[in-house]
N, CA, C and O of each residue as an XYZ file, in Angstrom:
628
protein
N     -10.281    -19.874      9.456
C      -9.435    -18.746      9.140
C      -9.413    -18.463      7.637
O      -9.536    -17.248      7.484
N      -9.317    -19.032      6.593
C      -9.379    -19.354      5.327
C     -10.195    -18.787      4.611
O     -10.071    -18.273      3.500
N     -11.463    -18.945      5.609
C     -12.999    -18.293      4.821
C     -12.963    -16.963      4.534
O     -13.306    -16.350      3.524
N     -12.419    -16.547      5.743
C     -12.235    -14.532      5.734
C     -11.534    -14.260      3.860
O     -11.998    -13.602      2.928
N     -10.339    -15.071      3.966
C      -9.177    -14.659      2.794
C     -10.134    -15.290      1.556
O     -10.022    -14.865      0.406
N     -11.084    -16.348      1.921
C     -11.445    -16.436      0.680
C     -13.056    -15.322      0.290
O     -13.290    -14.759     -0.780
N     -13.614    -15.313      1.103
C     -14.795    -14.356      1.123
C     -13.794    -13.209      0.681
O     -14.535    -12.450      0.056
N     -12.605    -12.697      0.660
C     -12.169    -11.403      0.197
C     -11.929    -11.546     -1.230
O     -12.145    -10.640     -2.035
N     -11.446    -12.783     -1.556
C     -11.194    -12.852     -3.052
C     -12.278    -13.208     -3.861
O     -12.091    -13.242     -5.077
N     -13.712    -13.560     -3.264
C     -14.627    -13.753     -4.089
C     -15.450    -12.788     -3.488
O     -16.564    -13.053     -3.036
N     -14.798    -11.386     -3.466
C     -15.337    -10.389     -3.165
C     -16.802    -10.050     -2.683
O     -17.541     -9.274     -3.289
N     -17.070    -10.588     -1.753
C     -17.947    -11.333     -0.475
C     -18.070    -10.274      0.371
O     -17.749    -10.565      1.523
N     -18.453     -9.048      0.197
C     -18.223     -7.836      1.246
C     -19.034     -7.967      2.162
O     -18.483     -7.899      3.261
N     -20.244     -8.145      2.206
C     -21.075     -8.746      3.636
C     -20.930    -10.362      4.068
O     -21.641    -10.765      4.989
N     -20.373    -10.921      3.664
C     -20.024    -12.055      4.079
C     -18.758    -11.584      5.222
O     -18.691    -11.703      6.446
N     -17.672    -10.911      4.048
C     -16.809    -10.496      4.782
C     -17.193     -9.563      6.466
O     -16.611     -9.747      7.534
N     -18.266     -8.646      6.201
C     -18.791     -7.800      7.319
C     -19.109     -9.087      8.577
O     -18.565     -9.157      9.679
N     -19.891     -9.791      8.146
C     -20.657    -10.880      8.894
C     -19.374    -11.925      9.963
O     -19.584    -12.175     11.150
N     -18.384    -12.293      9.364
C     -17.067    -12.998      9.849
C     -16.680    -11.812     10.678
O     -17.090    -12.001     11.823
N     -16.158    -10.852     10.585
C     -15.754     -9.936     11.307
C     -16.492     -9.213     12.166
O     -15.721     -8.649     12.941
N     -18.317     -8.796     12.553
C     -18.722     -9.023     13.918
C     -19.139     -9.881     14.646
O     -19.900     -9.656     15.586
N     -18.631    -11.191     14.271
C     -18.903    -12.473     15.001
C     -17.392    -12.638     15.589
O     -17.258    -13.225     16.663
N     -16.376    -12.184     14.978
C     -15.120    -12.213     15.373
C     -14.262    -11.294     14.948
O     -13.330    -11.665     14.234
N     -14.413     -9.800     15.328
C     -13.411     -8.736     14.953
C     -11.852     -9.112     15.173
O     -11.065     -8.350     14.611
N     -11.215    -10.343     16.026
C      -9.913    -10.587     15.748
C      -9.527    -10.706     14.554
O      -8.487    -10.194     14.138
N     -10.336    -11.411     13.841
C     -10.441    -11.760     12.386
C      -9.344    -11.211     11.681
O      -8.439    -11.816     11.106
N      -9.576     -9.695     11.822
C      -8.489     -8.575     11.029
C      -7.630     -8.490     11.312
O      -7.039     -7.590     10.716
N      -6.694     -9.325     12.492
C      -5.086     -9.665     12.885
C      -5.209    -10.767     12.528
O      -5.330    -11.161     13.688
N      -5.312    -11.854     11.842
C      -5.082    -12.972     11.004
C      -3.880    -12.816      9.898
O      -3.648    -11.799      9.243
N      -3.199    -14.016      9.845
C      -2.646    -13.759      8.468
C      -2.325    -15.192      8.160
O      -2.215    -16.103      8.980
N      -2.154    -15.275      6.483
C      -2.329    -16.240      5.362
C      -1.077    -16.912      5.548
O      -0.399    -16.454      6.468
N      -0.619    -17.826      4.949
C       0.739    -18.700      4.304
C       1.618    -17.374      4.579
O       2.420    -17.074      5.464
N       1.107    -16.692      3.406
C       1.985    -15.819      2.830
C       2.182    -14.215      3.642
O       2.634    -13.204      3.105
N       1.678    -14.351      5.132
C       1.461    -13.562      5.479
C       0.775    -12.270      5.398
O       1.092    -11.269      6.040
N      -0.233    -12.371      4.521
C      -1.031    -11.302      4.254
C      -1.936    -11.326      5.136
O      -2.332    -12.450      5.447
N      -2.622    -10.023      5.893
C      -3.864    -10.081      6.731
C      -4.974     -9.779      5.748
O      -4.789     -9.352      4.608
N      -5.943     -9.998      6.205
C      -7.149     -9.677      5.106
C      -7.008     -8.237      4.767
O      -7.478     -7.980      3.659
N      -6.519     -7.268      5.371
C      -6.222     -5.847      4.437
C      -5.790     -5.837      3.782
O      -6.384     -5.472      2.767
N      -4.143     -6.266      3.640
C      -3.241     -6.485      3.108
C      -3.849     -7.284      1.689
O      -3.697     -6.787      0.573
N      -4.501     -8.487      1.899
C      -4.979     -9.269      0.707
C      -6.392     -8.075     -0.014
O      -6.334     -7.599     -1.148
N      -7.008     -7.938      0.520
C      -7.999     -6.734     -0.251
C      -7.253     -5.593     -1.023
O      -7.646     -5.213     -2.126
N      -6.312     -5.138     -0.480
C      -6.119     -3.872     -0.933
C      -5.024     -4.543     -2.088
O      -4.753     -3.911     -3.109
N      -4.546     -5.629     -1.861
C      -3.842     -6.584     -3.175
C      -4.527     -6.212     -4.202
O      -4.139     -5.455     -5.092
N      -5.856     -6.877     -4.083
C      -6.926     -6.975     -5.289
C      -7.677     -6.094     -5.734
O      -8.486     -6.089     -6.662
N      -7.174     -4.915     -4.591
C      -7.694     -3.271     -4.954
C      -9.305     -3.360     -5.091
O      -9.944     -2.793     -5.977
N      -9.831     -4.133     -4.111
C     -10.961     -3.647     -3.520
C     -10.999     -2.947     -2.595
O     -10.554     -3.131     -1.461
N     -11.730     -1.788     -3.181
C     -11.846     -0.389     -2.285
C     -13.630     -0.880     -0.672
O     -13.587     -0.848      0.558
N     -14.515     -1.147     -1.396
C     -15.189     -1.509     -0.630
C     -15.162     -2.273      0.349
O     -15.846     -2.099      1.358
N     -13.919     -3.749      0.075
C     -13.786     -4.405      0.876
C     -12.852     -3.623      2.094
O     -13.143     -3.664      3.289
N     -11.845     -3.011      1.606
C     -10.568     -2.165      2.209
C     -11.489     -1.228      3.368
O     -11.296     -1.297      4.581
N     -12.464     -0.398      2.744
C     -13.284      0.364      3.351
C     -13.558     -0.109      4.768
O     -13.385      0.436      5.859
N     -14.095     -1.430      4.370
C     -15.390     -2.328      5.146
C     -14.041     -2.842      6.511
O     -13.863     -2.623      7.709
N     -13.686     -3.239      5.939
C     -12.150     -3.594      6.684
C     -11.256     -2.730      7.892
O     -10.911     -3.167      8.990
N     -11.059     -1.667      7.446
C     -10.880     -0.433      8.205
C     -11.776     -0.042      9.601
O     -11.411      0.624     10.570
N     -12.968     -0.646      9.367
C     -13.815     -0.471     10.587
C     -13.677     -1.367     11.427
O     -14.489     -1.271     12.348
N     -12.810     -2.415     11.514
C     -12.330     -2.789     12.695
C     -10.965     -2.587     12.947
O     -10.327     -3.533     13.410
N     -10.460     -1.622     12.745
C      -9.025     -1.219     13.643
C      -8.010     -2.235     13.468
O      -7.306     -2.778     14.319
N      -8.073     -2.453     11.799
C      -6.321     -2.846     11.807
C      -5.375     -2.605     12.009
O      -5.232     -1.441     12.384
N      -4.268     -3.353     11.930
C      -3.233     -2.129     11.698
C      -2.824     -2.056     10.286
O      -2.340     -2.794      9.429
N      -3.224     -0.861     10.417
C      -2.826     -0.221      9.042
C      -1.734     -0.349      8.365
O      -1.802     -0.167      7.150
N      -0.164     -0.770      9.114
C       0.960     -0.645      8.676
C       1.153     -1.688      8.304
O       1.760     -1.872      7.249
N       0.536     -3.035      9.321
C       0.887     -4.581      9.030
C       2.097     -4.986      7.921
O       2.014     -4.232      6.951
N       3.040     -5.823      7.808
C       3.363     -5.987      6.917
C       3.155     -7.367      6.384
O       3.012     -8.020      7.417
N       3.053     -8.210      5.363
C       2.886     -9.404      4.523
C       4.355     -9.737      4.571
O       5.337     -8.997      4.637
N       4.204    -11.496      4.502
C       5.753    -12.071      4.717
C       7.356    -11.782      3.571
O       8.429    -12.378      3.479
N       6.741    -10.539      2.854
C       7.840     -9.637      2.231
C       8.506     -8.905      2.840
O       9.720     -8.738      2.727
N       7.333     -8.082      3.982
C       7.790     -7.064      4.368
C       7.273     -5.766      3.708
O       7.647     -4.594      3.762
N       6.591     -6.203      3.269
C       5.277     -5.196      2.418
C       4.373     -4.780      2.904
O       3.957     -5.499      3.812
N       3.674     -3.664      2.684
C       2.623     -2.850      3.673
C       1.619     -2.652      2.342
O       1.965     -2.539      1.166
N      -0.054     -2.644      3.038
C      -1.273     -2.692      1.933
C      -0.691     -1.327      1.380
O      -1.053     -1.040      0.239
N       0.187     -0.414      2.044
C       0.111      0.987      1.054
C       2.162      0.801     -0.047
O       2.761      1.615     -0.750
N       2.368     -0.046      0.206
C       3.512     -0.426     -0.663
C       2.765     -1.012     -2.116
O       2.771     -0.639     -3.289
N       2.348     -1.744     -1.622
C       1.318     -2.670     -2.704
C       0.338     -2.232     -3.655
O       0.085     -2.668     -4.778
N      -0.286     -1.068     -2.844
C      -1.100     -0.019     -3.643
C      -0.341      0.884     -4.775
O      -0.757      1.100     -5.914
N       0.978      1.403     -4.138
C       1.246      2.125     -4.917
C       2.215      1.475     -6.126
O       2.808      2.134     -6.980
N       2.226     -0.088     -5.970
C       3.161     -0.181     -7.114
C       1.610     -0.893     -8.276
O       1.921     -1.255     -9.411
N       0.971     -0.942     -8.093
C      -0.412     -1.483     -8.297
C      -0.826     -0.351     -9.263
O      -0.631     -0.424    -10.476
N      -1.246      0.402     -8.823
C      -0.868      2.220     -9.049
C      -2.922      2.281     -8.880
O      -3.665      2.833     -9.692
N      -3.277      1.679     -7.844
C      -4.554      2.184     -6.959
C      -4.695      3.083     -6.283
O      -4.827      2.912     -5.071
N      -4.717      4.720     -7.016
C      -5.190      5.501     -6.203
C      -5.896      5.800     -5.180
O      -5.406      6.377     -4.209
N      -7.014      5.487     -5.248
C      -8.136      5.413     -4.212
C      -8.186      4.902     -2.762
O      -8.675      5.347     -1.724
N      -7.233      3.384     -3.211
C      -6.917      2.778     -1.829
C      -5.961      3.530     -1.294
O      -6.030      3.662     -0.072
N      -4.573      4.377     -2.176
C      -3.585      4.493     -1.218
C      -4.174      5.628     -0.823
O      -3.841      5.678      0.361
N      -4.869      6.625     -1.048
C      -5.342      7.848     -0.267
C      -6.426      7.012      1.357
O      -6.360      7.243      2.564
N      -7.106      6.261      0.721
C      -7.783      5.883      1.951
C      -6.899      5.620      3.047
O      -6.939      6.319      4.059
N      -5.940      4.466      2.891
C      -4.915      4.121      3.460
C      -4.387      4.986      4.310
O      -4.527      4.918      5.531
N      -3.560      6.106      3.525
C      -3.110      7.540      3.916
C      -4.020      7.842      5.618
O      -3.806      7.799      6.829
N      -5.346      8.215      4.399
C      -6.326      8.674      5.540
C      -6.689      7.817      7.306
O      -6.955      8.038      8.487
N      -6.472      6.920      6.441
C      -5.789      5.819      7.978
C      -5.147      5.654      8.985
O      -5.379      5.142     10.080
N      -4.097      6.256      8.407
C      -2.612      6.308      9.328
C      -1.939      5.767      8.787
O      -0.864      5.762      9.387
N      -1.877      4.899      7.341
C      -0.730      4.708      6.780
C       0.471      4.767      6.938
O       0.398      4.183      8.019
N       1.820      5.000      6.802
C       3.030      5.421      7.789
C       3.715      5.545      5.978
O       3.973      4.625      5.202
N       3.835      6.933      5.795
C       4.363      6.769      4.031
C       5.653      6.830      3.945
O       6.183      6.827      2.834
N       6.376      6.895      5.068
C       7.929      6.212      4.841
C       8.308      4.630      5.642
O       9.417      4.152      5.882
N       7.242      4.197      5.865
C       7.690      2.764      6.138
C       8.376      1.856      5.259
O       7.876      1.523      4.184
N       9.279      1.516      5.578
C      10.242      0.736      5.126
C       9.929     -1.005      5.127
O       9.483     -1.544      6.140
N      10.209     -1.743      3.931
C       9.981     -3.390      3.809
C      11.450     -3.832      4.176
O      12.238     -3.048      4.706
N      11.791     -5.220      3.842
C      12.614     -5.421      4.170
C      13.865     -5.212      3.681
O      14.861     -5.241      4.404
N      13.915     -4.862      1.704
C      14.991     -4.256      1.856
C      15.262     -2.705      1.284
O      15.915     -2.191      0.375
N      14.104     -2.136      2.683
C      14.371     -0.865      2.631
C      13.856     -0.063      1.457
O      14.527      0.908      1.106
N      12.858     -0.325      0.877
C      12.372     -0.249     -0.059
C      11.152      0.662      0.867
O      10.826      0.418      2.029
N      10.553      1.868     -0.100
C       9.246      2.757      0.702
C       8.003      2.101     -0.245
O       8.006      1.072     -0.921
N       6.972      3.076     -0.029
C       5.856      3.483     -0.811
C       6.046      4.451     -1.867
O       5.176      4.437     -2.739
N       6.820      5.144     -1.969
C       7.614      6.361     -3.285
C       8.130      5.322     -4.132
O       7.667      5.053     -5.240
N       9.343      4.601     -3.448
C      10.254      4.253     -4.244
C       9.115      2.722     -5.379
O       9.436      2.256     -6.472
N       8.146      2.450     -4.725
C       7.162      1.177     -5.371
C       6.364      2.469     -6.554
O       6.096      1.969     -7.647
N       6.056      3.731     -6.443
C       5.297      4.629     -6.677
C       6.533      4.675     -8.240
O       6.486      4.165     -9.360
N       7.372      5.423     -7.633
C       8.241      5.786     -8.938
C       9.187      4.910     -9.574
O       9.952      5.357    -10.427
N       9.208      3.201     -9.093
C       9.704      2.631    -10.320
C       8.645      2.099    -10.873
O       9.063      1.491    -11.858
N       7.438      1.976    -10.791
C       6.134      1.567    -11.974
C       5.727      2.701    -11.975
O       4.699      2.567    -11.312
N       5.797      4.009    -12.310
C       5.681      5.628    -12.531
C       4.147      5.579    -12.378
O       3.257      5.837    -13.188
N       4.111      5.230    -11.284
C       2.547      6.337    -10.397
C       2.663      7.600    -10.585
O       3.161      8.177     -9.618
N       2.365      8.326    -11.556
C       2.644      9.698    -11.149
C       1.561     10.250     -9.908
O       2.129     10.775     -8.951
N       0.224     10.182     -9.854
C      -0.742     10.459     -9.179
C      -0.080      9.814     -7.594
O       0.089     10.382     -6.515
N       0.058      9.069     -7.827
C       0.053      8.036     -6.032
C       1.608      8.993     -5.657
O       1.617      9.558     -4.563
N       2.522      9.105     -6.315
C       4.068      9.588     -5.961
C       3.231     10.834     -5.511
O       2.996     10.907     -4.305
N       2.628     12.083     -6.540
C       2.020     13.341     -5.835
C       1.345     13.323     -4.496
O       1.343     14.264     -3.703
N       0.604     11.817     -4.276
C      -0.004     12.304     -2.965
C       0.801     11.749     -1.764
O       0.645     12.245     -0.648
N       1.422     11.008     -1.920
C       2.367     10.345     -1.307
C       3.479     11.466     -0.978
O       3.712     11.580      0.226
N       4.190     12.293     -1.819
C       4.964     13.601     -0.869
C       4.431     14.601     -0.620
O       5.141     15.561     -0.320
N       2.695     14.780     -0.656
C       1.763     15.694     -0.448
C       1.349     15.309      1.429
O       1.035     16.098      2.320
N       1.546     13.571      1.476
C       1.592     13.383      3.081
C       3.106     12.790      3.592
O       3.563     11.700      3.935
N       3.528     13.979      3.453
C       5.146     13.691      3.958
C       6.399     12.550      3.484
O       7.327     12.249      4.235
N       6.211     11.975      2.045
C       7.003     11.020      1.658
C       7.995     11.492      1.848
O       7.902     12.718      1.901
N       9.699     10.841      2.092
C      10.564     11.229      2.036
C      11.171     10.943      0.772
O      11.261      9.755      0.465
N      11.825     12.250     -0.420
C      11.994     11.854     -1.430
C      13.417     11.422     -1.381
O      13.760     10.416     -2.002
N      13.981     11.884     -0.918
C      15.387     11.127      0.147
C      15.636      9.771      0.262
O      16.721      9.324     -0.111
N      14.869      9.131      0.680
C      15.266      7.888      1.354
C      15.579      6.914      0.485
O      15.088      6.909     -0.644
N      16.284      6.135      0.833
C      17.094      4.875     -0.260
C      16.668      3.477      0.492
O      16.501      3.136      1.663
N      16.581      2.850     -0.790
C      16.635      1.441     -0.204
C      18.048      0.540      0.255
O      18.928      1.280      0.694
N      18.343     -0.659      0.231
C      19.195     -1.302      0.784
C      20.287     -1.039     -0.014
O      21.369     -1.174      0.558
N      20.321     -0.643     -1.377
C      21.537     -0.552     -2.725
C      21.824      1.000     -2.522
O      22.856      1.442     -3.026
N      20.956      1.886     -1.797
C      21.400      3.659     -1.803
C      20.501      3.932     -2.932
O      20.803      5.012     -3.439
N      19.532      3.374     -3.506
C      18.820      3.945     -4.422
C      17.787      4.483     -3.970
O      17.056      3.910     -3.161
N      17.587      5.573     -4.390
C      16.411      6.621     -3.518
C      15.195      6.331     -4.691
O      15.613      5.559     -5.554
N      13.546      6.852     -4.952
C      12.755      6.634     -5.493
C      12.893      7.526     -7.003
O      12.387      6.886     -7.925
N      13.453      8.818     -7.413
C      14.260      9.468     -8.477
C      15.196      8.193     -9.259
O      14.769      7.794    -10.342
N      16.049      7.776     -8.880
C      17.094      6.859     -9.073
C      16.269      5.467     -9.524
O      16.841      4.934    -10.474
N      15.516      5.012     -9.248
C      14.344      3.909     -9.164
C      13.802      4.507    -10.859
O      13.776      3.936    -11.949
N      13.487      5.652    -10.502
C      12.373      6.146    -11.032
C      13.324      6.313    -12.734
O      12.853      5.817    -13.758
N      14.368      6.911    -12.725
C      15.694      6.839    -13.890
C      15.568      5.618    -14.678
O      15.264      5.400    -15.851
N      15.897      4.876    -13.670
C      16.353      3.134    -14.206
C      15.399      2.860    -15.303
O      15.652      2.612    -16.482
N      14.024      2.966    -14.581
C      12.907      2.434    -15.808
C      12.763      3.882    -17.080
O      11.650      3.683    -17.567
N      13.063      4.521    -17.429
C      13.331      5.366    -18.292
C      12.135      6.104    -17.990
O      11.182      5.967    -18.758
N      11.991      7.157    -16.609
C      11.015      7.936    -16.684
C      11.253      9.294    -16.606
O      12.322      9.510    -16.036
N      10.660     10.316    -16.965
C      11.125     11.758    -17.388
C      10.699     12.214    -16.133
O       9.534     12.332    -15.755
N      11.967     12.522    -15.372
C      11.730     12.601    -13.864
C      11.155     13.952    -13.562
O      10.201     13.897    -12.786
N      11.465     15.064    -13.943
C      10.476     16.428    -13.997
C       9.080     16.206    -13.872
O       8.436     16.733    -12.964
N       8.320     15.104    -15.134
C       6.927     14.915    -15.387
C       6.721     14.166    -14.193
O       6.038     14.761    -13.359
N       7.178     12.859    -13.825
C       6.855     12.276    -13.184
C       6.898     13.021    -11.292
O       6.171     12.879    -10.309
N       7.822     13.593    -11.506
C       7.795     14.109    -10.014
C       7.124     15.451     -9.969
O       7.369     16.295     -9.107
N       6.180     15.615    -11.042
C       5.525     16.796    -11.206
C       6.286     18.430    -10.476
O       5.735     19.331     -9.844
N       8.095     18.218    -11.023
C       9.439     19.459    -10.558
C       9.016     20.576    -12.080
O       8.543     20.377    -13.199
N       9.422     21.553    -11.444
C       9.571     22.529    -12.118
C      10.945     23.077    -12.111
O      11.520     22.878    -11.041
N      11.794     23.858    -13.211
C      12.842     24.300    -13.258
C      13.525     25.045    -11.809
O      14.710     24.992    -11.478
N      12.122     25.918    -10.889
C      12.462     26.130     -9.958
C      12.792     25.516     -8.620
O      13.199     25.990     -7.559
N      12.507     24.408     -8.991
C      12.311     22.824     -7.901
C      13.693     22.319     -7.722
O      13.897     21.301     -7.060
């Protein structure tokens, strides 16, 4: 089981391919720490591996023993590329961790501006609060970010 998580971190992409059609369960596995090999790729923001990965029908939403999803992780990471792939996946962009925490609210307190745009471009809720009532704006305040720029609002917004 080990080999998969480590062929991902020594970024092993046909190694990785090779483990997974000898055993496509492979990609419902998970670590100590509960990460499945998506979850751990898209950690390390390998896009190729993430890619390669996707072709056996994960689940996309999985969460890691936080309660974290590969597209929570992406966006506080601030890996564009993966979280659009992700997206393109089926991603779920208001899934909630455990305390209630989204993919926005990871987006706009390390000020993704790019990942927050595509993220309420596929239905983020800019609404939603985590476990304290803090919504991703409020998140986004705390760390001193100029919430207009960052939420790419206009006066008419």
């Amino acid at each position: 089981m080990e080999d998969i998580f480590n062929a991902i971190r020594l970024e092993e992409a046909e190694e990785v391919r090779l483990m997974l059609d000898v055993n496509p369960g492979l990609v419902h596995i998970k670590n100590t720490r509960g990460s499945t090999p998506l979850l751990l790729a898209t950690y390390y923001g390998l896009e190729e591996i993430t890619k390669l990965i996707l072709e056996y029908n994960p689940d996309v939403n999985d969460k890691d023993g936080s309660g974290n999803t590969a597209l929570m992780g992406v966006c506080f990471k601030g890996y564009y590329n993966i979280a659009k792939i992700l997206i393109e996946a089926g991603a779920n962009v208001n899934q909630k961790n455990f305390n209630d925490a989204t993919a926005l609210i990871y987006a706009a307190t390390f000020g993704q501006k790019e990942i927050i745009k595509l993220l309420i471009e596929n239905g983020a809720d800019i609404y939603a609060e985590d476990n304290r009532g803090y919504t991703a704006i409020m998140h986004a305040k705390d760390q001193g970010f100029k919430i207009p720029e960052l939420f790419n609002l206009t006066k008419s917004d």
